[in-house]
Backbone as XML, in Angstrom:
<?xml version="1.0"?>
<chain id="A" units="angstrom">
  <residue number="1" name="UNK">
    <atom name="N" x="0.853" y="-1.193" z="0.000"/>
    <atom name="CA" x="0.000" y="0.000" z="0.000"/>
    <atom name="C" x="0.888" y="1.243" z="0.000"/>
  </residue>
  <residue number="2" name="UNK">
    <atom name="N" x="0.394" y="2.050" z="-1.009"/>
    <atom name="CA" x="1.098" y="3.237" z="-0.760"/>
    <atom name="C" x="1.489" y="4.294" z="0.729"/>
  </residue>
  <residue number="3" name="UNK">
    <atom name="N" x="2.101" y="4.753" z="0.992"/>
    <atom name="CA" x="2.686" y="5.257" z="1.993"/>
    <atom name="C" x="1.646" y="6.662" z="2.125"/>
  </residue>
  <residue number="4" name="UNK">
    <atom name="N" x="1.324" y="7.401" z="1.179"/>
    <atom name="CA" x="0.013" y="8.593" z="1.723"/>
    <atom name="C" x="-1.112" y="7.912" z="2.065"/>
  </residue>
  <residue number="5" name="UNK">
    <atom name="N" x="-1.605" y="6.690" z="1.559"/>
    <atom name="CA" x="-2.318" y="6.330" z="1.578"/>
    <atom name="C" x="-2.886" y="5.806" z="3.306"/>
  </residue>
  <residue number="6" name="UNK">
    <atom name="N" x="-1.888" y="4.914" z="3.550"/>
    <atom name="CA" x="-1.029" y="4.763" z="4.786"/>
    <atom name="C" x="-1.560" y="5.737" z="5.910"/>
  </residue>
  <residue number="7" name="UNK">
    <atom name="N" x="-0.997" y="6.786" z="5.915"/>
    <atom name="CA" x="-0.694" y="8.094" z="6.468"/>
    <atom name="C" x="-1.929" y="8.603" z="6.202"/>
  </residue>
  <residue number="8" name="UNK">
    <atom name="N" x="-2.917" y="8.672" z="5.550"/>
    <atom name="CA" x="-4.147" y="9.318" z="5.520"/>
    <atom name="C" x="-5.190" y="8.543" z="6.431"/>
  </residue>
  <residue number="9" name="UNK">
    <atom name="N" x="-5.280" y="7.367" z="6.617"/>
    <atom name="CA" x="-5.860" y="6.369" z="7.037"/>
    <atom name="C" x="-5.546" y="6.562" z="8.015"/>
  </residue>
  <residue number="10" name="UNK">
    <atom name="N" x="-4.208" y="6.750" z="8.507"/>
    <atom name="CA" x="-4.043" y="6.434" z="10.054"/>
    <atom name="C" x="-4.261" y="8.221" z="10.655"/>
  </residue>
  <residue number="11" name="UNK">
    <atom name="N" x="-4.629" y="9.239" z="9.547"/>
    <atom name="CA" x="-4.664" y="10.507" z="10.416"/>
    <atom name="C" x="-6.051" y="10.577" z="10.216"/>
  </residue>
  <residue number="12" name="UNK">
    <atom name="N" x="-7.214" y="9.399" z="9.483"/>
    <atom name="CA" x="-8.711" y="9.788" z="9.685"/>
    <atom name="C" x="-9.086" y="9.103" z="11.048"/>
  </residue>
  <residue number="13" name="UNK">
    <atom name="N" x="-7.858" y="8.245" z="11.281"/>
    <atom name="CA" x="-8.285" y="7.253" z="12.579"/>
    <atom name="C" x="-8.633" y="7.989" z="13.554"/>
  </residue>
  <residue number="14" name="UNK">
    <atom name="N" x="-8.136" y="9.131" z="14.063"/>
    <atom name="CA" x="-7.737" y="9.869" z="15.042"/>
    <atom name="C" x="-9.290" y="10.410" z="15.769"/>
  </residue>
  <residue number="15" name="UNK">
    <atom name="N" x="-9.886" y="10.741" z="16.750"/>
    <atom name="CA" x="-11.246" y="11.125" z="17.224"/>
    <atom name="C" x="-11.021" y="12.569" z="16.917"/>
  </residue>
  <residue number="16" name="UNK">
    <atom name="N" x="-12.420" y="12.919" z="17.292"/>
    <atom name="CA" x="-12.872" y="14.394" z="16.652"/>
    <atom name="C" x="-11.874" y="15.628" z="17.472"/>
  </residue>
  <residue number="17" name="UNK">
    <atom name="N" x="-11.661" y="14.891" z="19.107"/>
    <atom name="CA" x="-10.883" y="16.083" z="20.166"/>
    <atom name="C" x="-9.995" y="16.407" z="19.612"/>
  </residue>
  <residue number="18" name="UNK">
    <atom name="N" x="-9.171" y="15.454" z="18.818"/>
    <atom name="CA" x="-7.751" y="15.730" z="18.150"/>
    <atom name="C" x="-7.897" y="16.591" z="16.589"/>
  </residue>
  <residue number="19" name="UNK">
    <atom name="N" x="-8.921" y="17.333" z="16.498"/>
    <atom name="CA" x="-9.203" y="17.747" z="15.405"/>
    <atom name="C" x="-8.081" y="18.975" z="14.656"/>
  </residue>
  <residue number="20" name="UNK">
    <atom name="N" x="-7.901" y="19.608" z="15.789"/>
    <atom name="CA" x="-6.372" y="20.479" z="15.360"/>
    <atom name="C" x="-4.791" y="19.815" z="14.897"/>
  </residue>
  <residue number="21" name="UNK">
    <atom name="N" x="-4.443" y="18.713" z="15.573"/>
    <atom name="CA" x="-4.039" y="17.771" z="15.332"/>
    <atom name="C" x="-4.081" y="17.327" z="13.639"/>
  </residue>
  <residue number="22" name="UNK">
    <atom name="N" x="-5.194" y="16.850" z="13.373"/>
    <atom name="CA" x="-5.576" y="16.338" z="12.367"/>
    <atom name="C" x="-5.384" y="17.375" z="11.534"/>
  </residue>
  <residue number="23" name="UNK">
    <atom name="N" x="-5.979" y="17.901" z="11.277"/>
    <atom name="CA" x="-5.853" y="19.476" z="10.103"/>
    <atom name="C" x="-4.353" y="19.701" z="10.214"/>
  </residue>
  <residue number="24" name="UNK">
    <atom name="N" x="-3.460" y="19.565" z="11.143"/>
    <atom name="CA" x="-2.228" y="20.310" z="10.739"/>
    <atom name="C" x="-1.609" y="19.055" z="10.213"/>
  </residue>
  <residue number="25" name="UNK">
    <atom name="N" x="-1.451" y="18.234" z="10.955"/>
    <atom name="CA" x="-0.888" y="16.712" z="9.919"/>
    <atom name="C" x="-1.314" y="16.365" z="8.669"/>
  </residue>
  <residue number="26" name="UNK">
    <atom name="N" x="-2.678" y="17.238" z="8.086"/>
    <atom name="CA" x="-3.023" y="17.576" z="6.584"/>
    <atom name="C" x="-2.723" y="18.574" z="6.007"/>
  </residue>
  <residue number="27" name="UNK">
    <atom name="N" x="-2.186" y="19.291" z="6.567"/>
    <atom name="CA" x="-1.429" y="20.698" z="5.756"/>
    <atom name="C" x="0.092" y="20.150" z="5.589"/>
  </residue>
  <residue number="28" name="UNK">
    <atom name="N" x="0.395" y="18.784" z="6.083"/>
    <atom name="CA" x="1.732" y="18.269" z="5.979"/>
    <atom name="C" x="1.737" y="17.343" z="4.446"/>
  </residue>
  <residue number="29" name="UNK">
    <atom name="N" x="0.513" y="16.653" z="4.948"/>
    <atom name="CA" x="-0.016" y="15.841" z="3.741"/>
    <atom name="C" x="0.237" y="16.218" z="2.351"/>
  </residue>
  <residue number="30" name="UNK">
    <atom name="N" x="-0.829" y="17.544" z="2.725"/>
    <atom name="CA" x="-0.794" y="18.330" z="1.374"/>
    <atom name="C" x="0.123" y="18.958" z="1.058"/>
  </residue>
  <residue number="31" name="UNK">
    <atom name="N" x="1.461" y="19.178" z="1.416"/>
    <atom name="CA" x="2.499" y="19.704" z="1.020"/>
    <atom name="C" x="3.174" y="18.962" z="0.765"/>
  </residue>
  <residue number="32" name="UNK">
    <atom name="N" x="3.466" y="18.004" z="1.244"/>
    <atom name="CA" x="3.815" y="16.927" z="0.140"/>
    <atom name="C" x="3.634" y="16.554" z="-1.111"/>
  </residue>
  <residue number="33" name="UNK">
    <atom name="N" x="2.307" y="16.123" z="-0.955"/>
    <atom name="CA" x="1.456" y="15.967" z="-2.306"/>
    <atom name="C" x="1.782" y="16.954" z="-3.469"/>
  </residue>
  <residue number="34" name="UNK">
    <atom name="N" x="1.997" y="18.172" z="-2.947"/>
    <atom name="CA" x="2.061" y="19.247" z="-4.092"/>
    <atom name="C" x="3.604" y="19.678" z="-4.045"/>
  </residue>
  <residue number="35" name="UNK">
    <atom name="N" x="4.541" y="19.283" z="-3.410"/>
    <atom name="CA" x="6.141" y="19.015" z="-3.800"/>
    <atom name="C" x="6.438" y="17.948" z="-4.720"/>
  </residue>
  <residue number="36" name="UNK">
    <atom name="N" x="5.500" y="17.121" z="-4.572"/>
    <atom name="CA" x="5.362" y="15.835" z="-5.917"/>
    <atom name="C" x="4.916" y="16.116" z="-7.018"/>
  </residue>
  <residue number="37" name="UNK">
    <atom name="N" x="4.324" y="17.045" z="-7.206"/>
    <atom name="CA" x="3.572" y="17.034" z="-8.274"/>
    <atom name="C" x="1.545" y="16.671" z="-8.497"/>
  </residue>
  <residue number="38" name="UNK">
    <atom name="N" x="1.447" y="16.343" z="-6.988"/>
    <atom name="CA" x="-0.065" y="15.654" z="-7.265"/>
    <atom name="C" x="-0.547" y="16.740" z="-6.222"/>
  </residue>
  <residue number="39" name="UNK">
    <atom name="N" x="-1.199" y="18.097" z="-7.731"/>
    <atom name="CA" x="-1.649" y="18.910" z="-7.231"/>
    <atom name="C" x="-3.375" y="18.585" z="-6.941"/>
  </residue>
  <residue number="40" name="UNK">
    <atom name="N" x="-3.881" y="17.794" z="-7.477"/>
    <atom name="CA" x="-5.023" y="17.740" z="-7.030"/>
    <atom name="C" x="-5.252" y="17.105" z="-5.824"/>
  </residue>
  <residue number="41" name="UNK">
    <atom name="N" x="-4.851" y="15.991" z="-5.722"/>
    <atom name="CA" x="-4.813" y="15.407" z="-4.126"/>
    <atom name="C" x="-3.815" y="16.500" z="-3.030"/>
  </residue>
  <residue number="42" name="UNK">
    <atom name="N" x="-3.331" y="17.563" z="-3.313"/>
    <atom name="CA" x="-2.790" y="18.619" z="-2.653"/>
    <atom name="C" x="-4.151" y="19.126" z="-1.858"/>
  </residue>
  <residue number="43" name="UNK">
    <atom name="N" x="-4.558" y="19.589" z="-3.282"/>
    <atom name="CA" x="-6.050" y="20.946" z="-2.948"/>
    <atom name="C" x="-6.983" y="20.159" z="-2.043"/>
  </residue>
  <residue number="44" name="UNK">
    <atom name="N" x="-7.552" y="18.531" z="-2.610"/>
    <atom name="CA" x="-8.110" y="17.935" z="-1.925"/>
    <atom name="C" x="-8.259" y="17.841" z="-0.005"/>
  </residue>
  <residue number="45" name="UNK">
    <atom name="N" x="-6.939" y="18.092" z="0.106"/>
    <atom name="CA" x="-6.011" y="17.909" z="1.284"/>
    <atom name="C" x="-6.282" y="18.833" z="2.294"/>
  </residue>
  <residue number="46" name="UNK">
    <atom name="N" x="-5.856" y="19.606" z="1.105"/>
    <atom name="CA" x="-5.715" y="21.342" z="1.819"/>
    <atom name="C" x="-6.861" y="21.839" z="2.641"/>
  </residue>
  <residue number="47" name="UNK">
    <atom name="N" x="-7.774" y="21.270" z="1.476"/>
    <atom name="CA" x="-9.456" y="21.933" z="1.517"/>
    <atom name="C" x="-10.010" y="20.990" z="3.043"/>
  </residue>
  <residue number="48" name="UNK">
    <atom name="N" x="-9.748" y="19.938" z="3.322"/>
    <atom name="CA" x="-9.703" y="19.574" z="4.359"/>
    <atom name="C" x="-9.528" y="20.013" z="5.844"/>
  </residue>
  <residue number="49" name="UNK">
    <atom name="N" x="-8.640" y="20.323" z="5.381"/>
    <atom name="CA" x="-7.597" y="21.056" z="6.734"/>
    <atom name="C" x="-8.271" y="22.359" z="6.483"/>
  </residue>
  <residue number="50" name="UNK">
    <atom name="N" x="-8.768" y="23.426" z="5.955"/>
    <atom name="CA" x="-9.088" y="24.303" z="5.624"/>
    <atom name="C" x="-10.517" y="24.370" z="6.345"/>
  </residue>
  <residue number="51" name="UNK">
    <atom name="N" x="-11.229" y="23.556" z="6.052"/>
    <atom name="CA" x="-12.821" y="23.203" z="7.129"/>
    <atom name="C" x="-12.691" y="23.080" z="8.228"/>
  </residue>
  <residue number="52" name="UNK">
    <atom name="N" x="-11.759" y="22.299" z="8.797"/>
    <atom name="CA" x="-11.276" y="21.937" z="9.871"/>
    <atom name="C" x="-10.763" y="23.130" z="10.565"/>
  </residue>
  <residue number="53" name="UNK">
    <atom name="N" x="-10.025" y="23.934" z="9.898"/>
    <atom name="CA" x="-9.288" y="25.338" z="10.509"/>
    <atom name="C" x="-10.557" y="26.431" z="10.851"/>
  </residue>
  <residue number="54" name="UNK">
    <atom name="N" x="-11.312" y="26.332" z="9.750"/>
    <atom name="CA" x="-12.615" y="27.520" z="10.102"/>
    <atom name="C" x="-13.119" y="27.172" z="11.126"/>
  </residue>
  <residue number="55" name="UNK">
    <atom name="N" x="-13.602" y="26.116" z="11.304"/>
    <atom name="CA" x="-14.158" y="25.435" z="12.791"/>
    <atom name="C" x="-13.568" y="26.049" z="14.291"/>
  </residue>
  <residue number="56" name="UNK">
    <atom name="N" x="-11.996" y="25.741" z="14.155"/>
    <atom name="CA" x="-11.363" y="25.863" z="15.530"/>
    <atom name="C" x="-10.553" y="27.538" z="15.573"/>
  </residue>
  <residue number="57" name="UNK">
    <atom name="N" x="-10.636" y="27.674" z="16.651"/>
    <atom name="CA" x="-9.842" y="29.095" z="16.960"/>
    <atom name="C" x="-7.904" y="28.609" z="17.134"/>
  </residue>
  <residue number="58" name="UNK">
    <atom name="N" x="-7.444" y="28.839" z="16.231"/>
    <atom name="CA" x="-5.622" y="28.294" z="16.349"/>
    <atom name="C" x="-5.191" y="29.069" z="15.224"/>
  </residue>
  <residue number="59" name="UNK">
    <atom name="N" x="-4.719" y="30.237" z="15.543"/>
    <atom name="CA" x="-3.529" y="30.679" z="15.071"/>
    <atom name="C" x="-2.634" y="30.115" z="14.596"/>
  </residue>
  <residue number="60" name="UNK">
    <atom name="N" x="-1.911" y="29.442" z="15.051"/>
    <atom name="CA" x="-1.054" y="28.196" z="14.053"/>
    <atom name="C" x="-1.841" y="27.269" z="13.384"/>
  </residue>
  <residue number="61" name="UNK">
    <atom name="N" x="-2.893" y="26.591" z="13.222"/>
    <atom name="CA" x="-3.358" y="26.407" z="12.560"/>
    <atom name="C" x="-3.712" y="26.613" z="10.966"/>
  </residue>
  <residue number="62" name="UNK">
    <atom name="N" x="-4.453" y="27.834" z="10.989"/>
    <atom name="CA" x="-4.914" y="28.995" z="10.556"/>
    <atom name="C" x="-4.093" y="29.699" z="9.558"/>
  </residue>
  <residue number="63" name="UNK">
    <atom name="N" x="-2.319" y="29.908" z="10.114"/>
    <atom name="CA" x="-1.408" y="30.314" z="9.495"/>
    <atom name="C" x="-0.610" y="29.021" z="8.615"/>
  </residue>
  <residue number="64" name="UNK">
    <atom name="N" x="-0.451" y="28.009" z="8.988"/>
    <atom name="CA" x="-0.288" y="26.910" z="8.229"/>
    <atom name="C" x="-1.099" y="26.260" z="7.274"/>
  </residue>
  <residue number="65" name="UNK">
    <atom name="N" x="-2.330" y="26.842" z="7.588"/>
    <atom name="CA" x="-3.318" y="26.285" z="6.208"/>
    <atom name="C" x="-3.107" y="27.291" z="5.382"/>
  </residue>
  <residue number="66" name="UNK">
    <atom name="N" x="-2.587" y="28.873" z="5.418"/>
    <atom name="CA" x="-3.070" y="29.583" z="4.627"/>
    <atom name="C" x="-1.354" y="29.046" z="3.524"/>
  </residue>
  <residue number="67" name="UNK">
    <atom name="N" x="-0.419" y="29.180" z="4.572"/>
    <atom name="CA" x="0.855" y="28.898" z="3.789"/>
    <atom name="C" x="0.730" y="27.499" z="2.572"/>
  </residue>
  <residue number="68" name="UNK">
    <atom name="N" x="-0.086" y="26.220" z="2.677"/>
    <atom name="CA" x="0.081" y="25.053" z="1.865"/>
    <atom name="C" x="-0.754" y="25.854" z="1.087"/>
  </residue>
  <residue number="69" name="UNK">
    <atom name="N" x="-1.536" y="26.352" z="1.284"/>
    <atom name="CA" x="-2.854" y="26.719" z="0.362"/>
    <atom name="C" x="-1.406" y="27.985" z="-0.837"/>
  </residue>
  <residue number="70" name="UNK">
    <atom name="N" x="-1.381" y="28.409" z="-0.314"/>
    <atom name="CA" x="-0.231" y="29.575" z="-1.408"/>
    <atom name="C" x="0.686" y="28.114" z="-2.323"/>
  </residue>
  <residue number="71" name="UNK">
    <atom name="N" x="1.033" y="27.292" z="-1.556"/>
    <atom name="CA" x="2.096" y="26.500" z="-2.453"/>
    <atom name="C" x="1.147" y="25.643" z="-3.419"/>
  </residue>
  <residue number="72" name="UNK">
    <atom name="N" x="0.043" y="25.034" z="-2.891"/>
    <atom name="CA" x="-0.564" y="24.190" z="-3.851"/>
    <atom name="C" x="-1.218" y="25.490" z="-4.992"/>
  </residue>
  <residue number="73" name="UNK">
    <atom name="N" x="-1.620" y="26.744" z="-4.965"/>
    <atom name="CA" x="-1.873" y="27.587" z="-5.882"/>
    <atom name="C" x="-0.869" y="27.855" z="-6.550"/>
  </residue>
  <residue number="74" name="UNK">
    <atom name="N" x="0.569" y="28.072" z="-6.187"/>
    <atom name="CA" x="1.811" y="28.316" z="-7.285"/>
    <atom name="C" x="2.023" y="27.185" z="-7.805"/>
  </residue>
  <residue number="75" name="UNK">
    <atom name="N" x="2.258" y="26.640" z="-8.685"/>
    <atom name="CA" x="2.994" y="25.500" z="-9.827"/>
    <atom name="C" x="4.313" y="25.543" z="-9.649"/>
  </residue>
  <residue number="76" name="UNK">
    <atom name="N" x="4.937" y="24.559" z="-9.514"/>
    <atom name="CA" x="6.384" y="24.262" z="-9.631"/>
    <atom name="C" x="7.070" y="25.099" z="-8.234"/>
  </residue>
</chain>
């Protein structure tokens, strides 16, 4: 099995308390994804963590979703 694949699975495992948690280990995801080249499973990612961020009050959060979100919008 692929290794994001892997890693996505084991960060949906996680319960809802850990929800900040979760969103930032998907802004990791997705920066990956879009250092590879797989900008759509980037945005997918992003947009995730992005719902997740509107929800909770975190400044780091918040500032780390906005940063993947700039890289998966630039190309290369």
């Amino acid at each position: 099995m692929r290794s994001d694949l892997l890693l996505s699975a084991a960060v949906a495992a996680y319960t809802p308390k850990h929800a900040r948690e979760v969103a930032l280990y998907r802004t990791w995801i997705a920066e990956a994804y879009a250092r590879s080249g797989n900008l759509e499973a980037a945005q997918d990612t992003i947009n995730q963590a992005r719902q997740t961020a509107d929800r909770l009050t975190s400044a780091r959060l918040t500032l780390r979703v906005g940063i993947v979100e700039r890289l998966v919008e630039q190309p290369g």
